[in-house]
PAVEX-891199 format. One line per field, with one value per atom (N, C-alpha, C): residue number from 1; x, y, z; residue in one letter; atom name. Coordinates in steps of 0.1 Angstrom, whole numbers, plus 5000, padded with zeros to 4 digits. Atoms other than C-alpha are relative to their C-alpha. Layout:
N
seq	[NUM/...]
X	[X/...]
Y	[Y/...]
Z	[Z/...]
type	[A/...]
atom	[CA/...]
***
This chain:
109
seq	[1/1/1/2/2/2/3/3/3/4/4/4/5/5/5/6/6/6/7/7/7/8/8/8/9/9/9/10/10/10/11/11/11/12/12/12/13/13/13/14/14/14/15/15/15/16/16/16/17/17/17/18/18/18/19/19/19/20/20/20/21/21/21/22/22/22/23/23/23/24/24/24/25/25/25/26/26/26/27/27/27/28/28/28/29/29/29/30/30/30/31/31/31/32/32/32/33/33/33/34/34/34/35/35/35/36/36/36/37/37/37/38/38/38/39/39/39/40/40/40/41/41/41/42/42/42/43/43/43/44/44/44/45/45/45/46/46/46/47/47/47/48/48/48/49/49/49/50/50/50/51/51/51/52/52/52/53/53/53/54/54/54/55/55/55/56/56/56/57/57/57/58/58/58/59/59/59/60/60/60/61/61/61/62/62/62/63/63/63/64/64/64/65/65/65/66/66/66/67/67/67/68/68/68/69/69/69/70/70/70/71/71/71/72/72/72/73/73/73/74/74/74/75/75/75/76/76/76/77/77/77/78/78/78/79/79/79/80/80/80/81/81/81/82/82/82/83/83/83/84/84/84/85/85/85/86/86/86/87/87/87/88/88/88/89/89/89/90/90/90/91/91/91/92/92/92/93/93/93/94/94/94/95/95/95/96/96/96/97/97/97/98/98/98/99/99/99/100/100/100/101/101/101/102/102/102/103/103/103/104/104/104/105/105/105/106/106/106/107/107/107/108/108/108/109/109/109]
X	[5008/5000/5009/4989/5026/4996/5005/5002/4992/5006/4979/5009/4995/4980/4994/5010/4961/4999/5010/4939/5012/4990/4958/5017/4985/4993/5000/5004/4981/5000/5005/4966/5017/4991/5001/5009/4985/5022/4994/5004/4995/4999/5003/5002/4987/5016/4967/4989/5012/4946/4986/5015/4912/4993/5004/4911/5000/5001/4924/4990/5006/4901/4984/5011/4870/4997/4997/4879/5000/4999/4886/4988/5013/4854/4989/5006/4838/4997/4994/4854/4993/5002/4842/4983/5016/4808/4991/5008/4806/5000/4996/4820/4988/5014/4786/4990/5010/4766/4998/4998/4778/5000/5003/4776/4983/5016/4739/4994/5008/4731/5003/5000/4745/4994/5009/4728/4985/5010/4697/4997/5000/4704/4995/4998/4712/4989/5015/4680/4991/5012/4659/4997/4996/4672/5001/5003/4672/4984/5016/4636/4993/5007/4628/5002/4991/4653/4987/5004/4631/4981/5006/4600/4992/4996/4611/4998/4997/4623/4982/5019/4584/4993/5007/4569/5006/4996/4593/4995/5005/4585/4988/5017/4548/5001/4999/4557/5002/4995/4576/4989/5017/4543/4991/5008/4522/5005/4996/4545/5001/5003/4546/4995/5016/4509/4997/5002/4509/5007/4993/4536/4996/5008/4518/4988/5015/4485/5000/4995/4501/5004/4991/4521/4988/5010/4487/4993/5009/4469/5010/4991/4499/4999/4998/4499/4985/5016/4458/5005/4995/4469/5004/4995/4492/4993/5008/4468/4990/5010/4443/5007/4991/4469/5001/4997/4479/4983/5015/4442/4997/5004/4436/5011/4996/4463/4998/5001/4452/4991/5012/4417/5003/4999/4437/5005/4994/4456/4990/5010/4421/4991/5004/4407/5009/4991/4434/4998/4999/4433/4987/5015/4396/4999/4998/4403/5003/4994/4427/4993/5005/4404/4987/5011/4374/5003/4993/4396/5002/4999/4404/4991/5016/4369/4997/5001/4361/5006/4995/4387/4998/5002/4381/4988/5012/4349/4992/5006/4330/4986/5017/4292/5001/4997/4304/4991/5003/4284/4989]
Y	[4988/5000/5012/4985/5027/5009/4988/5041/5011/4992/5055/5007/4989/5083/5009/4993/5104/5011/4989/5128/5017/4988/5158/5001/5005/5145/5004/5006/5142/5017/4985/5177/5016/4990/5193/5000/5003/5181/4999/5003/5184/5021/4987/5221/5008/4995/5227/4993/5004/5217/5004/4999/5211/5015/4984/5250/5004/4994/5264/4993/5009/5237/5008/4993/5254/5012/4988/5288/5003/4999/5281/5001/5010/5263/5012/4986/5298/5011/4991/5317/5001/5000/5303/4999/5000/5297/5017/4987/5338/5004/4995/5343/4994/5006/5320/5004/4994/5339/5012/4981/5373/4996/5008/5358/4996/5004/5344/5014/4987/5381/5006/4990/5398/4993/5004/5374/5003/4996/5382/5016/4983/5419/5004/4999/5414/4994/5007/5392/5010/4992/5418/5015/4991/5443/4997/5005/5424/5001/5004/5418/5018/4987/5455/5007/4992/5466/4993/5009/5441/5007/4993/5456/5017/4987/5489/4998/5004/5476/4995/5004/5459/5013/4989/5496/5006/4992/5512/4995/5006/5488/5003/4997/5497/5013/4983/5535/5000/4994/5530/4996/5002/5513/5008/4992/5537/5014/4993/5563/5000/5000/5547/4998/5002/5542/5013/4983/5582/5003/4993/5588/5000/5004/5569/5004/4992/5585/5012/4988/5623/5000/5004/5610/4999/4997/5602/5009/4988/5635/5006/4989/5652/4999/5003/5633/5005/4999/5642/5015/4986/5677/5007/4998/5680/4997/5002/5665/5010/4988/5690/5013/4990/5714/5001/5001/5705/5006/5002/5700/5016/4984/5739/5007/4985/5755/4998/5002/5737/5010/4997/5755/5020/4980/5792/5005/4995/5788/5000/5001/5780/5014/4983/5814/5010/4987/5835/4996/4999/5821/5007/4996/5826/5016/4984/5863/5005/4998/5868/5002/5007/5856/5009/4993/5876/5014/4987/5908/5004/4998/5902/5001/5005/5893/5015/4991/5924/5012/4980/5951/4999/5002/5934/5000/4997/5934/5010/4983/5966/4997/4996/5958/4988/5010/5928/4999/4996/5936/5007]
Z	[5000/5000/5000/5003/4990/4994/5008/4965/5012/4990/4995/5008/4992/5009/5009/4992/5036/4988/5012/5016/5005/5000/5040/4995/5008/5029/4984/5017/4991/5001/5003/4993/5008/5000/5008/4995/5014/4982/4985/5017/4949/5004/4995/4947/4993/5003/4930/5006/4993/4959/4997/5003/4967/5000/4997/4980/4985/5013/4946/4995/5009/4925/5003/4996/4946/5002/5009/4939/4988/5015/4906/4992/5004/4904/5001/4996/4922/4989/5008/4897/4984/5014/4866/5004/4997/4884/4994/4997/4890/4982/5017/4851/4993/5005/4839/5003/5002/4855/4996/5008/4844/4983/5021/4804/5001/5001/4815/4997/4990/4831/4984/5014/4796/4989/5009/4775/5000/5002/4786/4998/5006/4783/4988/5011/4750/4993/5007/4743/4999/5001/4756/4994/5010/4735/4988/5011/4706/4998/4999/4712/4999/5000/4718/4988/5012/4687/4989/5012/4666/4997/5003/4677/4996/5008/4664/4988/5012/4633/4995/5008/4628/4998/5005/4637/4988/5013/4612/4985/5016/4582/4999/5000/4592/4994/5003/4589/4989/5012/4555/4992/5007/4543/4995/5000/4552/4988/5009/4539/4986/5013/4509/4994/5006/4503/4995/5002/4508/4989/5011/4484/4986/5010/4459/4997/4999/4466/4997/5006/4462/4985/5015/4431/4989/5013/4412/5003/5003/4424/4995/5004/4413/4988/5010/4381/4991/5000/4380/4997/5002/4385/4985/5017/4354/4991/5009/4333/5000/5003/4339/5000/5008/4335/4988/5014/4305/4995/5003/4294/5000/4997/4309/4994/5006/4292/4983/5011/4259/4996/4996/4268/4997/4999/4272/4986/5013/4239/4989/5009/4221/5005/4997/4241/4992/5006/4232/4982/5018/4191/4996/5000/4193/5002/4998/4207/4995/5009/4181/4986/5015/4151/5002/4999/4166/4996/5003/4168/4989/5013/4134/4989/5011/4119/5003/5003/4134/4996/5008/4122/4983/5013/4086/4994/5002/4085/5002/4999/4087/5008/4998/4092/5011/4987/4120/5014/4983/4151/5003]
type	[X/X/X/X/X/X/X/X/X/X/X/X/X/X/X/X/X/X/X/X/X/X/X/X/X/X/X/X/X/X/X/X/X/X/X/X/X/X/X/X/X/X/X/X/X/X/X/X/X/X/X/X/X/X/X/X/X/X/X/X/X/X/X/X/X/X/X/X/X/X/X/X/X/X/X/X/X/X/X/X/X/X/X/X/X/X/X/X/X/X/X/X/X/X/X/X/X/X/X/X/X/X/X/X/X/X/X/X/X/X/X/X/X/X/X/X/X/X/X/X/X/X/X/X/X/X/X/X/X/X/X/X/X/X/X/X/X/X/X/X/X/X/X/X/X/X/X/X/X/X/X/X/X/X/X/X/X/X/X/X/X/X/X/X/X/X/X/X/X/X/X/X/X/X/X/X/X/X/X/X/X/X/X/X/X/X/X/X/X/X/X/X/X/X/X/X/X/X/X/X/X/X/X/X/X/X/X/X/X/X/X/X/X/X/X/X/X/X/X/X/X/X/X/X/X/X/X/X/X/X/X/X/X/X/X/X/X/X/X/X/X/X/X/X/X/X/X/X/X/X/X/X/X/X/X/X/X/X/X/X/X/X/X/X/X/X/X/X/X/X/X/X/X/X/X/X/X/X/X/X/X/X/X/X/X/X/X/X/X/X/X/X/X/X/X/X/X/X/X/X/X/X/X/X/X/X/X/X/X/X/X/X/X/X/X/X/X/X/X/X/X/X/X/X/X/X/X]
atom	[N/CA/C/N/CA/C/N/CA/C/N/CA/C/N/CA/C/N/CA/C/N/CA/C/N/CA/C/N/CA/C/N/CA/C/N/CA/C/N/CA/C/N/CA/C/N/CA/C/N/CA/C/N/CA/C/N/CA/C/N/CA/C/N/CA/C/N/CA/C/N/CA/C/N/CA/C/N/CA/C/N/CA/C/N/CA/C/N/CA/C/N/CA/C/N/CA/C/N/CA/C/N/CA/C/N/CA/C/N/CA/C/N/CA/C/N/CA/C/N/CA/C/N/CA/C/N/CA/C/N/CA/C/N/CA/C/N/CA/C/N/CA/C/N/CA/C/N/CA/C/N/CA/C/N/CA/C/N/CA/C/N/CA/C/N/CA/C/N/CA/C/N/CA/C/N/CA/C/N/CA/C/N/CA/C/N/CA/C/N/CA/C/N/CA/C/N/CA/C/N/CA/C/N/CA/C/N/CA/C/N/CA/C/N/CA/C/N/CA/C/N/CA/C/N/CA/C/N/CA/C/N/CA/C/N/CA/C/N/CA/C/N/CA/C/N/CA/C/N/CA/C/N/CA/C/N/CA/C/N/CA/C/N/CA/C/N/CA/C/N/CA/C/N/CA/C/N/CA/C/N/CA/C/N/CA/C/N/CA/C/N/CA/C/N/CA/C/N/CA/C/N/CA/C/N/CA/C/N/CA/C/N/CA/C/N/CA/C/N/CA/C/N/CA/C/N/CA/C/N/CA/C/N/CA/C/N/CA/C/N/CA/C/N/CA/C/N/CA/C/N/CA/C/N/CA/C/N/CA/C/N/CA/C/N/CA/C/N/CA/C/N/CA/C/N/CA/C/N/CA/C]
***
């Protein structure tokens, strides 16, 4: 029996005792839960960041339902623009052609 050894004997000649090994053990314990503690930080921030990101995509939606809705009154607009200054150039020829009927014409009126 030469392998045996009293456990205190063992433990003052293995220079990484049971003390160190339970410290150690402490050590990496407190470091698991400080990595748990910032994981969930990080979850619950992801999770809040995400339900941002959902309202914003709602917002650019919307915004872009609007832009599209402006875009064809605008396009409505121009059309009757156009349409109305077709309208002023046929007044003014018309004004032109009347003016003329009457300075050439004598008995006109």
């Amino acid at each position: 029996m030469a392998y045996y050894e009293p456990n205190q004997q063992q433990q003052q000649r293995d220079p990484y005792s049971q003390v160190d090994q339970d410290g150690d053990l402490d050590e990496i314990y407190a470091g698991a839960k400080r990595i748990n503690q910032n994981a969930r930080a990080i979850n619950g921030e992801v999770v809040s960041q995400n339900h941002l990101l959902d309202h914003l995509g709602d917002d650019i939606e919307g915004g872009t339902s609007a832009l599209r809705a402006q875009t064809a009154k605008a396009e409505l607009v121009n059309k009757r623009k156009k349409k109305l200054c077709k309208l002023y150039v046929a007044i003014a020829a018309l004004t032109v052609i009347l003016v003329l009927v009457s300075a050439f014409v004598p008995n006109f009126g």
